[in-house]
N, C-alpha and C positions, 0 to 999 in steps of 0.2 A: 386616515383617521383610525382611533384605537375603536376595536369590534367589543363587545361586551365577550361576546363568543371565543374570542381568543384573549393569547398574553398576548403582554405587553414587550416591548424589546430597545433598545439603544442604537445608534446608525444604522435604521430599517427606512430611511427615507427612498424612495426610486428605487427599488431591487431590482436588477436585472432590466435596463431600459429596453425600447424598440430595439436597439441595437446591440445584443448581448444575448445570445441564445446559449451561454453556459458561464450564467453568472452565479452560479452555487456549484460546490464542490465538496466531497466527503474525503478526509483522509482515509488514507490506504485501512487504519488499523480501525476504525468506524466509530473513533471517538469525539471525531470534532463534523461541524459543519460551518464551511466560511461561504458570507453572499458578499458580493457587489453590490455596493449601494450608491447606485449612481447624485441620489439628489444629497445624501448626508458628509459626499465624498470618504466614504468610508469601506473596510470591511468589518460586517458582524463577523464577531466569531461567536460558537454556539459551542457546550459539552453534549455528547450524543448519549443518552441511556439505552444500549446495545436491545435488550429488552424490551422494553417499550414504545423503542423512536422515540419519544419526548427529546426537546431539547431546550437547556435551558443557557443562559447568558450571565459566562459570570460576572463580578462588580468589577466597577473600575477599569484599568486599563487592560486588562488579562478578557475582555469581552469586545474590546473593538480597536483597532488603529484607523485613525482620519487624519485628515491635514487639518496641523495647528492643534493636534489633542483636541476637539472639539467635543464636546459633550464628554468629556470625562475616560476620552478613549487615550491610547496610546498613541505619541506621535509619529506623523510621517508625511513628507514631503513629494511630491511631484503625484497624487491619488488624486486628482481634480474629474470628476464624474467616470468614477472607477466602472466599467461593463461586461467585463469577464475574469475569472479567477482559476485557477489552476492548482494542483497540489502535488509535489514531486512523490515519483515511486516510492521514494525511503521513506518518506513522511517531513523531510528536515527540511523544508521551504516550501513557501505558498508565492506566486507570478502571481500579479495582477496586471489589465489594462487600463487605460485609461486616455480616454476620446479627448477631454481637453488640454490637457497637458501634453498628449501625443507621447504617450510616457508606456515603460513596462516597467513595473515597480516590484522590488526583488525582496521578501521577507525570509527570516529565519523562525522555525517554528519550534518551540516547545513544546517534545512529544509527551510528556506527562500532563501538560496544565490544558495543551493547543491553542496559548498565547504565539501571539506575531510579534516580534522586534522588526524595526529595517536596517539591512543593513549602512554600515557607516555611508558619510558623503563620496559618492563618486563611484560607489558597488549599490547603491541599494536603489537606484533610478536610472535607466535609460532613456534621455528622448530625443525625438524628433527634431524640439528643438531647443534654442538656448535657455536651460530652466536652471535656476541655482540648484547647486548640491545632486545635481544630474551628472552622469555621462552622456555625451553626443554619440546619436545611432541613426542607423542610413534604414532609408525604408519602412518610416516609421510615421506615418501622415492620419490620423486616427485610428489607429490601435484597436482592434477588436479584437479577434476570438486570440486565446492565448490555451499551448496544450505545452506539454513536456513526453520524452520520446520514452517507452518503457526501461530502457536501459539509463535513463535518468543524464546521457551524456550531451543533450543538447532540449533548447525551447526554442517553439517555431509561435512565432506572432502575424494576426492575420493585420493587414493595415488597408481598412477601408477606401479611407480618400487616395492613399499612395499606389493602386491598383499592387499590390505587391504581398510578400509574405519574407519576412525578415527574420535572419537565422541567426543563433545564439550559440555558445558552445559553453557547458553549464562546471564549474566548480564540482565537484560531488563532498567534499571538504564544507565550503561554506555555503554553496547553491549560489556566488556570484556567478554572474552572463560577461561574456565579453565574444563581442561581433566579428567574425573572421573577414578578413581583408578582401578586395575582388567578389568576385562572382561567387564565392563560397559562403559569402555576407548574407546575399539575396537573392531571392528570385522576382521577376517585377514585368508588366508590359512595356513599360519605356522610361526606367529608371534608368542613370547614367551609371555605370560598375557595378549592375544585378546582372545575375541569370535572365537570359529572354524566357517567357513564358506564356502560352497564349490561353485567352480568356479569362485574364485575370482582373476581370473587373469586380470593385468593392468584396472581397470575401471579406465571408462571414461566422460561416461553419468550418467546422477543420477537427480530422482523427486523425489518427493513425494505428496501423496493425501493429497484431501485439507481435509480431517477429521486426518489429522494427524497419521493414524494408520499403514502406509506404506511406506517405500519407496526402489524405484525400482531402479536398479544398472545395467550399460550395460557393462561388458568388454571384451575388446578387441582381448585379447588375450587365454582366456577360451571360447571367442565365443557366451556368453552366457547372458540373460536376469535374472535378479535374485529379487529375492520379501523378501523382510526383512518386518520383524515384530518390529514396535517403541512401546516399555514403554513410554506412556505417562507421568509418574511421573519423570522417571531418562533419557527417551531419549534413553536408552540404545538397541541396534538392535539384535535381531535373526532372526534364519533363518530356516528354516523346511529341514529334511533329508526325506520326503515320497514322493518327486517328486514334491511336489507345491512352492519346495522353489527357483527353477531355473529351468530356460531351454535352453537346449544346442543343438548345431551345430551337436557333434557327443555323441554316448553312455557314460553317467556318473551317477556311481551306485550315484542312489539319486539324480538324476532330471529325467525332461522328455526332453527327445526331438523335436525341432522344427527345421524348414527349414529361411533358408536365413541369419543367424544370424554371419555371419565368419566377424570379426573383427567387433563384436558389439564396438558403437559410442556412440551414443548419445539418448536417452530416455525423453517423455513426457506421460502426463496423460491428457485426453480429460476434460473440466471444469464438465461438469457433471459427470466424475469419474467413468463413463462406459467400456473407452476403454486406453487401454495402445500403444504406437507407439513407435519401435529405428528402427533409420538408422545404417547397417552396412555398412562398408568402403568395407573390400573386397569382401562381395556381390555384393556390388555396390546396395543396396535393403532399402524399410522400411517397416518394417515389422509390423502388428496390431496384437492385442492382442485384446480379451474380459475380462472384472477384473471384478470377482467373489464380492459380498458382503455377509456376510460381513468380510469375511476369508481376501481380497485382491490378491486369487491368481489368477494367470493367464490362459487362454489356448489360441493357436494360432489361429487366425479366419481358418475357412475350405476353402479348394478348393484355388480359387483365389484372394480371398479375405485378404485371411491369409500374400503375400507379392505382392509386386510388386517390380519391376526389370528393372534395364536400359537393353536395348537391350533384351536379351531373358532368360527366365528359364521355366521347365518342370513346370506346376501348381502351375506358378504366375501371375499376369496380366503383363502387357507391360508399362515400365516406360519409360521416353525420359531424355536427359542430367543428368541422373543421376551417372556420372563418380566419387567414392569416397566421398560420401555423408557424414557429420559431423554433423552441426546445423540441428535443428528439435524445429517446433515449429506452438501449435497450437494455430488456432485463440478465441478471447474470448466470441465468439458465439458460437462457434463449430461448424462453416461451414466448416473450411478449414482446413487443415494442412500444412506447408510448406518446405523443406528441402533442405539445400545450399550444391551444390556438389563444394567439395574441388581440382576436379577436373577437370570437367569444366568450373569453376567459374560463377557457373547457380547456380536460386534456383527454384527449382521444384513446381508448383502453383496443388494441388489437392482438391478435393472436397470429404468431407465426407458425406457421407450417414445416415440415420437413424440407421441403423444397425450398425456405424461405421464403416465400411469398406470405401476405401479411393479409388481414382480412377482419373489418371491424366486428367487433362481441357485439351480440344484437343486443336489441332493446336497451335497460336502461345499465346495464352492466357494461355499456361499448364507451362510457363516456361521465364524466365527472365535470359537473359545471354547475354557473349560479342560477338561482329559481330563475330566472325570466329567460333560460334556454331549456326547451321542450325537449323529454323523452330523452335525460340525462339522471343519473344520481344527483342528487342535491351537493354541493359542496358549498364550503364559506371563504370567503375573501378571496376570492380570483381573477379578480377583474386585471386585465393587460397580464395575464399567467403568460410568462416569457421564456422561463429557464427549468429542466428538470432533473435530476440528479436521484440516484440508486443506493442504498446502503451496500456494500457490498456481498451481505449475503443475501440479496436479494427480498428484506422482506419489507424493506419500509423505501416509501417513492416521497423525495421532495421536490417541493416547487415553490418560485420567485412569484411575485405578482405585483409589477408596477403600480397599477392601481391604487391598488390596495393597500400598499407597504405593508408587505407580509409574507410572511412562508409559510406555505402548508404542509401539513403531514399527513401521508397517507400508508394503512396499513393493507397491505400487498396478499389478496389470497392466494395462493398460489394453484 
């Protein structure tokens, strides 16, 4: 519903669903802002005023592309409850996913206006399954968290239902995908011609380091942190069976085990490339990582250090509003970390240490939430807050809020 307190916007229906813990995305150059709008099947695009964070929506179809031009947006085909978004290093294309089509949908992006075209039939949709004006892709069973690799030469898409993570190798020309053959296509737990992979149940969260030689996978449903190994020539991922290739919730021959991790979410990497962070939902936790160079793997920090925790757990620190946690996101200095609970439509304000270790800002400065959560900053329209995203100089923090249909803007002290 429109707030008196805020504006008003176009394709803002469902931002960032339960399922979509990086459904806002800022171009590189810090002029645009695209959401996922799962209920409008669309994405907003937004112009970013560097200055002031405000953003505004321009008219007509230069403000949104939906299926079927709906609402006055720009057309596009196979976007059917779009839940993550992505934006290439050069700036010249924006990935989306999308849950009911089973779709990755391929835009070309105008870096003067930060209008989206799609591209033509047969480059500008990948899916799952038979959908007109698509191309057919393996590994692709609802479609959630989608990322692009710093060198811009491949997109790795996480797919929910398909226990799996599905590899691209990207155009740098037009930003078309096309899926490499065999085992180079995928990674999956019992897909027929993926990579075997273990604990690859529902991901959800998904990085990668900025030297390109990793990337880190959180899901949901196996519980579990997982560290892939990227071929830089083909992009292609593995995974290690000696315990360094994942770690789990409970016992699983060929990981190690860690605490906090049930219903792993959402996953980051600190800009220095020290430390690894995921929120789990049914922890209610987020939990830190130390990343090894130059192998990539992981071990869980010690003591208290290793999680923290809304309300209370045996040897973790003491988190506050953190009811269901999704979005995770750090800052680009590496002061802070931040993480939006989907449940109390709060985002968690923490302060990271030398060590990396994270530790919530007391009182009412640890936390940004609506009136009817105690001993938070007041904030508006946050209800189901799911998704968070950084300006890239780190002064302005946005965020999705299903609920709500709406983005927030927050200005970052530092």
């Amino acid at each position: 519903m429109p707030s008196k307190e805020c504006g008003t916007a176009r394709a803002l229906k469902g931002p960032g669903p339960f399922m979509g813990s990086r459904a806002i995305a800022l171009s590189p150059d810090g002029k645009n802002v695209y959401v996922a709008s799962s209920g409008s099947d669309a994405i907003a695009i937004f112009r970013r005023n560097a200055r002031t964070g405000t953003l505004t929506q321009p008219q007509g179809a230069a403000g949104c592309i939906a299926v079927k031009g709906a609402g006055g947006c720009a057309k596009a085909v196979g976007l059917d409850g779009p839940n993550s978004v992505a934006v290439s290093p050069d700036g010249r294309s924006v990935y989306a996913t999308s849950r009911a089509s089973n779709t990755v949908s391929v835009f070309g992006r105008n870096q003067s206006t930060g209008a989206l075209n799609q591209l033509p039939a047969g480059a500008g949709c990948i899916s799952g399954l038979p959908v007109p004006n698509c191309a057919n892709g393996r590994a692709l069973v609802g479609p959630d968290v989608v990322i692009v690799s710093p060198d811009g030469e491949n997109v790795y898409v996480g797919s929910f239902f398909g226990n799996a993570i599905a590899v691209f190798s990207r155009d740098s020309a037009s930003g078309g995908l096309t899926q490499p053959s065999g085992s180079a296509g995928c990674i999956a737990e019992a897909t027929s011609g993926c990579a075997h992979g273990l604990a690859l149940g529902a991901p959800e969260g998904m990085t990668i380091s900025r030297n390109g030689a990793n990337v880190y996978v959180a899901t949901a449903l196996s519980n579990a942190l997982l560290v892939l190994s990227r071929d830089p020539s083909s992009g292609a991922l593995t995974q290690a069976v000696d315990g360094s290739g994942c770690i789990v919730a409970s016992p699983l021959t060929g990981c190690t085990t860690g605490v906090q991790l049930s219903g792993a979410n959402a996953v980051t990497i600190s800009p220095n490339g020290k430390d690894v962070y995921a929120t789990s939902l049914s922890s209610n936790s987020v939990t830190s990582f130390t990343r090894l160079t130059p192998s990539g793997a992981l071990t869980q920090k010690s003591g208290t250090s290793g999680c923290l925790v809304w309300l209370r757990a045996v040897g973790c620190s003491f988190g506050r509003s953190l009811s269901a946690p999704e979005g995770l996101a750090v800052s680009p200095d590496g002061a802070n970390v931040y993480a939006a609970a989907f449940g109390t439509g709060a985002i968690a304000v923490l302060d990271r240490r030398r060590s990396g270790a994270v530790a919530q800002k007391p009182g009412r400065a640890g936390c940004l939430a609506p009136r009817s959560v105690p001993g938070c900053t007041r904030a508006r329209a946050l209800r189901g807050v799911s998704s968070i995203a950084l300006s890239p100089n780190g002064r302005y923090l946005y965020s999705t809020s299903f609920g709500s249909n709406a983005v927030d803007i927050f200005r970052r002290n530092k």
